[in-house]
C-alpha positions as a printed NumPy array, in Angstrom:
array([[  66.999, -127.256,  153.103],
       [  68.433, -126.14 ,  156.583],
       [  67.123, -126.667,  160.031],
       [  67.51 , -123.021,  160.505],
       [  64.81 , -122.186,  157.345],
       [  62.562, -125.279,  158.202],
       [  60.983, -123.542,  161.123],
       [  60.647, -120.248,  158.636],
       [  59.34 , -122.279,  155.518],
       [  56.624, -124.126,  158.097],
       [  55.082, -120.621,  159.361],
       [  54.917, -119.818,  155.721],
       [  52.462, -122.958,  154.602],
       [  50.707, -122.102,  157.96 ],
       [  50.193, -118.545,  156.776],
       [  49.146, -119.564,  152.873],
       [  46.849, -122.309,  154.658],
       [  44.845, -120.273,  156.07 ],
       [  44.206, -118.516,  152.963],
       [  40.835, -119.834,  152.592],
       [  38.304, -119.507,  149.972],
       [  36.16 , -118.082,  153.124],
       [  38.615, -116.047,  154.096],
       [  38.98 , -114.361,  150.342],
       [  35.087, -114.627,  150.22 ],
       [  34.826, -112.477,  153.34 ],
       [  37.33 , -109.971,  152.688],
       [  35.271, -109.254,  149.015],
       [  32.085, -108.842,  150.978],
       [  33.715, -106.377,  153.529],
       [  35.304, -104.981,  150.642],
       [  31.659, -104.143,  148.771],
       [  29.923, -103.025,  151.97 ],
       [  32.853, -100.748,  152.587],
       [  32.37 ,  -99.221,  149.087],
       [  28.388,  -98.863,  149.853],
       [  29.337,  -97.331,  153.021],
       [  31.87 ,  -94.503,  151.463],
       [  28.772,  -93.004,  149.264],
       [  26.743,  -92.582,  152.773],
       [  30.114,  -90.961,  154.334],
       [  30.485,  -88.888,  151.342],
       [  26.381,  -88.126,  150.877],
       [  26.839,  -86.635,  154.165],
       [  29.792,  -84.511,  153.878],
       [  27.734,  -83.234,  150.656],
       [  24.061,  -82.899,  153.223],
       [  26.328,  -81.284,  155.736],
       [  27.646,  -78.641,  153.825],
       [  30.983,  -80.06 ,  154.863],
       [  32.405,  -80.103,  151.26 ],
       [  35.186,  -77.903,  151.973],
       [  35.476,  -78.349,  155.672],
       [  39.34 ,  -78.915,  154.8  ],
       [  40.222,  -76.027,  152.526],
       [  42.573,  -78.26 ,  150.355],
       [  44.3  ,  -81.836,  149.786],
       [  45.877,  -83.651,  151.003],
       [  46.048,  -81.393,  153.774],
       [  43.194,  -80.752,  155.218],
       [  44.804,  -76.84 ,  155.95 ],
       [  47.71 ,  -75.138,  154.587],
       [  50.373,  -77.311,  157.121],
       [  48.017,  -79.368,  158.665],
       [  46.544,  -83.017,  157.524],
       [  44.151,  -82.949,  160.483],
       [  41.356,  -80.072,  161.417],
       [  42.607,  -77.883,  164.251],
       [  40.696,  -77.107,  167.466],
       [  40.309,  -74.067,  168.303],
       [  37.042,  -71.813,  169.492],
       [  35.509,  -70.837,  165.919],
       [  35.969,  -74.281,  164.863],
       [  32.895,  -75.809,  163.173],
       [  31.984,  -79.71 ,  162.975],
       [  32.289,  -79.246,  159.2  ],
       [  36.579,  -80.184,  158.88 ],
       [  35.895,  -83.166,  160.907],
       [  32.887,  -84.504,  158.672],
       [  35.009,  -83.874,  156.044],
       [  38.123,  -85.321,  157.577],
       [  36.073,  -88.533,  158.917],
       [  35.641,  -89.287,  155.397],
       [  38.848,  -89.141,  153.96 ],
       [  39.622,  -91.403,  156.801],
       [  37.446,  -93.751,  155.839],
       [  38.882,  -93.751,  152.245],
       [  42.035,  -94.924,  153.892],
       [  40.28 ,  -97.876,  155.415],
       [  38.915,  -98.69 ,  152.078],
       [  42.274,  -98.66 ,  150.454],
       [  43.69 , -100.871,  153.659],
       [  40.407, -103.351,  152.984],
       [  40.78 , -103.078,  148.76 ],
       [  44.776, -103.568,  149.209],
       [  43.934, -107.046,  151.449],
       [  41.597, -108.137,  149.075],
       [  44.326, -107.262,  146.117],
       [  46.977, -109.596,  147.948],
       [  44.146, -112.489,  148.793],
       [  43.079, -112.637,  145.372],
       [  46.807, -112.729,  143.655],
       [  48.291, -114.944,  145.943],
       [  46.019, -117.033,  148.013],
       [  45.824, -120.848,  147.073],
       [  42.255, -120.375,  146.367],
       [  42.527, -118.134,  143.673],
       [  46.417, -117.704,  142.531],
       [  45.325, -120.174,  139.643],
       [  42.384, -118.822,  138.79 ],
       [  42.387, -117.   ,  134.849],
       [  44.055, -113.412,  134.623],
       [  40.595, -111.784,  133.87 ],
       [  39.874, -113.065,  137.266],
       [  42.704, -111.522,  138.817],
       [  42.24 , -108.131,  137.558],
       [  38.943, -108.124,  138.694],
       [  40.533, -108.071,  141.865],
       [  42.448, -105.471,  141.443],
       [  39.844, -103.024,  140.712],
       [  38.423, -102.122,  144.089],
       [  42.226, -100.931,  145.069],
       [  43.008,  -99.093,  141.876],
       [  39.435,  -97.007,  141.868],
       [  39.943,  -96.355,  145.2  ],
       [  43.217,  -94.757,  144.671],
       [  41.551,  -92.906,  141.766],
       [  38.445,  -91.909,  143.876],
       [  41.037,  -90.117,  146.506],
       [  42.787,  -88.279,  143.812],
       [  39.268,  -87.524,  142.041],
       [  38.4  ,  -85.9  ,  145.953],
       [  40.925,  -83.797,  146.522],
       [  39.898,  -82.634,  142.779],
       [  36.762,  -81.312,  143.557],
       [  38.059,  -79.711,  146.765],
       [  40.274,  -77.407,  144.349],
       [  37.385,  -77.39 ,  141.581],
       [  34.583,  -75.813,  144.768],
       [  32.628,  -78.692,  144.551],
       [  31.803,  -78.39 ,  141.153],
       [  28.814,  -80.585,  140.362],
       [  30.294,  -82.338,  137.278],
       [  33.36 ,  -83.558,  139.204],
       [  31.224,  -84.186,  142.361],
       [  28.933,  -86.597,  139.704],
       [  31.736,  -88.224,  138.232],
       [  32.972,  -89.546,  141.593],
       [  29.767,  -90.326,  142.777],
       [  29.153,  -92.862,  139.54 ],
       [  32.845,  -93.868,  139.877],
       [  31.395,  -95.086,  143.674],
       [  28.745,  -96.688,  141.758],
       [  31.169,  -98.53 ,  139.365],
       [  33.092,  -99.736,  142.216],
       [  30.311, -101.146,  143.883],
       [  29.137, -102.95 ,  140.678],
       [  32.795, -104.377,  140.654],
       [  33.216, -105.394,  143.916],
       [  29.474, -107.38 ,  143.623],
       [  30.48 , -108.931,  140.575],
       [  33.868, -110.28 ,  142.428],
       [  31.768, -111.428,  144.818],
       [  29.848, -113.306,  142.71 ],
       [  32.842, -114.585,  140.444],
       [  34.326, -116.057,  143.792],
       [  31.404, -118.616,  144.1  ],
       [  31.973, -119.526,  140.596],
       [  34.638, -121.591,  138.691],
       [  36.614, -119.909,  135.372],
       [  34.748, -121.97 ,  132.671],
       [  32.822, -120.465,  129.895],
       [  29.976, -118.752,  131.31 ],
       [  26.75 , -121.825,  131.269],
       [  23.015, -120.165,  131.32 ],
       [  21.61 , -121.32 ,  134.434],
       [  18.112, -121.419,  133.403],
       [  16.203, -123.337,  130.131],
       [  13.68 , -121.841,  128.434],
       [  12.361, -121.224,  124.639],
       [  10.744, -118.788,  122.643],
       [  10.289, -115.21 ,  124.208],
       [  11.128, -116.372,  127.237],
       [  14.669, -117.477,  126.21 ],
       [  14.9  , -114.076,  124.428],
       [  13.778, -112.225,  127.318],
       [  16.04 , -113.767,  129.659],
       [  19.543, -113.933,  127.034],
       [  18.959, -110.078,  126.748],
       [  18.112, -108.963,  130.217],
       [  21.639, -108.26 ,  131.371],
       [  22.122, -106.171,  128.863],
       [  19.216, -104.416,  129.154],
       [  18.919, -103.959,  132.864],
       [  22.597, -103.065,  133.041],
       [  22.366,  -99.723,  130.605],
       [  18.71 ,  -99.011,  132.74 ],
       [  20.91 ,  -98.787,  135.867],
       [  23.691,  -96.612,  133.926],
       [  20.731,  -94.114,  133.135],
       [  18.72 ,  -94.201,  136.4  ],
       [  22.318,  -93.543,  138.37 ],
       [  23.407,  -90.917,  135.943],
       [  20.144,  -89.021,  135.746],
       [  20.312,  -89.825,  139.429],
       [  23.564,  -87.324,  139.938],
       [  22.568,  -84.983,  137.697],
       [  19.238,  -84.695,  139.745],
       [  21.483,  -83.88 ,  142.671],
       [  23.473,  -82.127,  140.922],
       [  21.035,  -79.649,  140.249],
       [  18.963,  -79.74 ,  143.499],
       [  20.097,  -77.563,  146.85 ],
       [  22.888,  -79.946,  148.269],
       [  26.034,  -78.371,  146.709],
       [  28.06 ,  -79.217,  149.507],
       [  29.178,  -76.301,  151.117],
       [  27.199,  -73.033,  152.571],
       [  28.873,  -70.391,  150.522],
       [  28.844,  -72.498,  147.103],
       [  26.027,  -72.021,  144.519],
       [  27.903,  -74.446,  141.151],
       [  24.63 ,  -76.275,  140.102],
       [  23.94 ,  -77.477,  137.227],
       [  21.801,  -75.204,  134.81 ],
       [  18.925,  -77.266,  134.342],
       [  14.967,  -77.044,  136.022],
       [  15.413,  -79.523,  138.732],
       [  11.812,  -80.38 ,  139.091],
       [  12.127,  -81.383,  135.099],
       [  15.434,  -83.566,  135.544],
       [  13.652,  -85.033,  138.767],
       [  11.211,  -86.656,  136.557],
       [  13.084,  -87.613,  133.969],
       [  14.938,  -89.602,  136.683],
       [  11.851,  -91.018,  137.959],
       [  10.536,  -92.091,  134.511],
       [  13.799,  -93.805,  133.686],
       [  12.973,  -95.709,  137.661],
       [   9.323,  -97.16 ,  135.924],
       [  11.205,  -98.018,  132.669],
       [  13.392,  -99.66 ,  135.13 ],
       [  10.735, -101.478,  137.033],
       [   8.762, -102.293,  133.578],
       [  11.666, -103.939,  132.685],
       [  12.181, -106.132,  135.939],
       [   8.718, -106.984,  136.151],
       [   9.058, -108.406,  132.96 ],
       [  12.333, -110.473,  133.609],
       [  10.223, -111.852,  136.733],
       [   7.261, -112.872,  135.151],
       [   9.647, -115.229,  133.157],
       [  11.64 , -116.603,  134.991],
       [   8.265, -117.396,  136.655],
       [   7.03 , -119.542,  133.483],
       [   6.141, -123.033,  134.146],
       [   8.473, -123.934,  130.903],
       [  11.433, -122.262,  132.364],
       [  14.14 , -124.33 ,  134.166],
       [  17.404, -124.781,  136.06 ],
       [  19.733, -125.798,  133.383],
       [  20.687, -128.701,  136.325],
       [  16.951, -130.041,  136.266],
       [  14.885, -131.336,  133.498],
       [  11.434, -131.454,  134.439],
       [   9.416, -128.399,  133.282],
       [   8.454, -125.816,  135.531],
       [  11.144, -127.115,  138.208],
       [  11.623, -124.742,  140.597],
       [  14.284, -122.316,  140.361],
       [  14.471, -120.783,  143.56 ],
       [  17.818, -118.761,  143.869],
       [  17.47 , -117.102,  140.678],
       [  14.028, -116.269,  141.752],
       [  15.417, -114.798,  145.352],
       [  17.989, -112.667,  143.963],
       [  15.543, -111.025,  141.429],
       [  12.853, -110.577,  144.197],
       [  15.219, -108.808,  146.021],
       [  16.296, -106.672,  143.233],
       [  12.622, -105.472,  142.835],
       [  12.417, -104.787,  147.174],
       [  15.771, -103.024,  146.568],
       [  14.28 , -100.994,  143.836],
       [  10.79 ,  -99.862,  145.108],
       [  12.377,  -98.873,  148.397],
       [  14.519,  -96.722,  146.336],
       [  11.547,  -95.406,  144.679],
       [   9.596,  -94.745,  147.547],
       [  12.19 ,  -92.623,  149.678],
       [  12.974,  -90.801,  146.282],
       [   9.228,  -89.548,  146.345],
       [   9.077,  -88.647,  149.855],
       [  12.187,  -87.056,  150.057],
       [  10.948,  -85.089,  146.498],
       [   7.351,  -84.053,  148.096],
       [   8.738,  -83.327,  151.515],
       [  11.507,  -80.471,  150.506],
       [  14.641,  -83.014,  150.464],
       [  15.092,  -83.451,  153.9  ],
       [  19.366,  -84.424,  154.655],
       [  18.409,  -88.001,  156.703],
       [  16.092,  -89.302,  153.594],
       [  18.622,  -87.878,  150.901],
       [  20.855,  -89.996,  153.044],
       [  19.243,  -93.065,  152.942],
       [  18.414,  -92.471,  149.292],
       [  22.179,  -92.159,  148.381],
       [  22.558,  -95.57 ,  150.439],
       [  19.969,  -97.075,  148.81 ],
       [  21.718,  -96.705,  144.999],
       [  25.018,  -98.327,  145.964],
       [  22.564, -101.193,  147.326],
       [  20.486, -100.918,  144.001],
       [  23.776, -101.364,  141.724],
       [  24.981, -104.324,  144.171],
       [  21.311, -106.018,  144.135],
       [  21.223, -105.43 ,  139.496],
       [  24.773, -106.715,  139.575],
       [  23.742, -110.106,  141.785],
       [  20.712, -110.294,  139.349],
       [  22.132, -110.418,  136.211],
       [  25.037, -112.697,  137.456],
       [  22.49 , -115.215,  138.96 ],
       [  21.107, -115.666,  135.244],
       [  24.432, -117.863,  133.816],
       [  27.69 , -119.406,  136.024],
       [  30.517, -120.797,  135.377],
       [  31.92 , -124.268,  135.971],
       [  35.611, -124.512,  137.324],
       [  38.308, -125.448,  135.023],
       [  40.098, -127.993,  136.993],
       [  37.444, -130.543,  137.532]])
């Protein structure tokens, strides 16, 4: 090697040394509060009536990427605008984590599964933007609007399960708790189960919305053809089959036979497991309370809001759950 490339080749290692498993770890987390944060941005271009604030896409009008001043401007292009600036953030944040995770010497090694995993948040988000400007063309119509909003939800799921898989090794996946009878049923078949409960409470979710008064723009009426009072509670029944179902996982994992799979003594406490599937049942009666407020007090924009919020940080909080009930040890130990 030269003394001229020495000085080049040393910035390098200083560069790739900072690549730190905290680094990586914060740049996921950013990453998933960034995709909680787009559904709020996009809820409210929907509450607004901002939907087609910018008449088309990529342009935001015929010539013109940005909205234009002038006196009979509204606030509606700029809501609309704001968030399709946003999405470019996203795909800055999802694009960072993309490089960390590929070529950091945290996780360069770690198993091609792994890897792709990574590469989701950047690759939906690209999708998302082209799925956007879609229902800008389409006039909001509310299957297109739904699809992107449970692509969001994907993404978040995603991005909480990389999050996850960073604190974790590559090894094959170890249950972290013990337990025998029903209760080892109960827990070996709750991911499953609370994973397709959270598919149907998100889709029946959108199609609620989809057939409520938010269409997303003044002068468009595309609903879906179904009695929205009679979809609402279908979505709110699948929420108590939801909550029946966590209450359940809870109550086990509260057994005095159950275990960390570390410990042997029975009825050793198991306290993180227990935390993240607390918090899961917060997350999930919060939901349910703003969704019946909002529902008996004429869907007010601020609680649909917070509602919309409130899902990506109901996926996130299921995904956590589920993940908290096996790990995996690292291969190169």
């Amino acid at each position: 090697m030269s003394a001229a490339t020495r000085p080049a080749v040393r910035r390098t290692d200083r560069v790739v040394g900072r690549l730190t498993p905290r680094l990586v770890l914060g740049v996921a987390i950013a990453n998933l509060v960034a995709q909680a944060v787009i559904i709020l941005t996009g809820g409210v271009v929907r509450l607004t009536a901002s939907g087609l604030g910018c008449s088309t896409w990529p342009e935001c009008e015929p010539g013109e990427f940005t909205p234009v001043f002038h006196e009979a401007a509204t606030i509606h292009p700029f809501i609309e605008f704001g968030n399709r600036t946003l999405t470019g953030v996203l795909v800055v944040v999802a694009l960072a984590l993309a490089v960390l995770v590929l070529f950091s010497p945290a996780t360069r090694a770690r198993t091609v599964r792994f890897r792709v995993l990574g590469l989701v948040p950047l690759v939906g988000v690209l999708i998302q933007a082209l799925i956007g400007g879609i229902t800008v063309l389409v006039d909001l119509h509310p299957a297109v609007v739904g699809g992107h909003f449970v692509i969001s939800a994907a993404l978040v799921w995603g991005s909480a399960a990389l999050v996850a898989r960073l604190r974790e090794g590559d090894g094959p996946r170890t249950p972290t708790l013990v337990a025998e009878g029903r209760r080892a049923t109960v827990i070996r078949r709750a991911p499953v189960v609370m994973g397709m409960l959270t598919t149907v409470v998100v889709v029946l979710g959108v199609i609620t919305t989809g057939a409520g008064p938010h269409s997303g723009d003044s002068e468009v009426g595309y609903r879906f053809p179904v009695d929205p009072a009679l979809i609402a509670r279908f979505h709110a029944l699948s929420v108590w089959v939801f909550v029946a179902a966590l209450v359940v996982v809870l109550v086990t994992i509260h057994g005095r036979s159950v275990r960390n799979v570390t410990q042997t003594a029975p009825g050793a406490r198991t306290p993180r497991v227990r935390r993240t599937w607390w918090i899961l049942l917060a997350v999930t009666l919060s939901q349910g309370l703003v969704g019946y407020v909002q529902y008996f007090t004429g869907l007010p924009i601020g609680l649909v809001a917070i509602h919309l919020f409130g899902s990506a940080g109901l996926v996130a909080a299921t995904t956590f759950a589920v993940l908290s009930l096996r790990t995996r040890p690292s291969l190169h130990r």
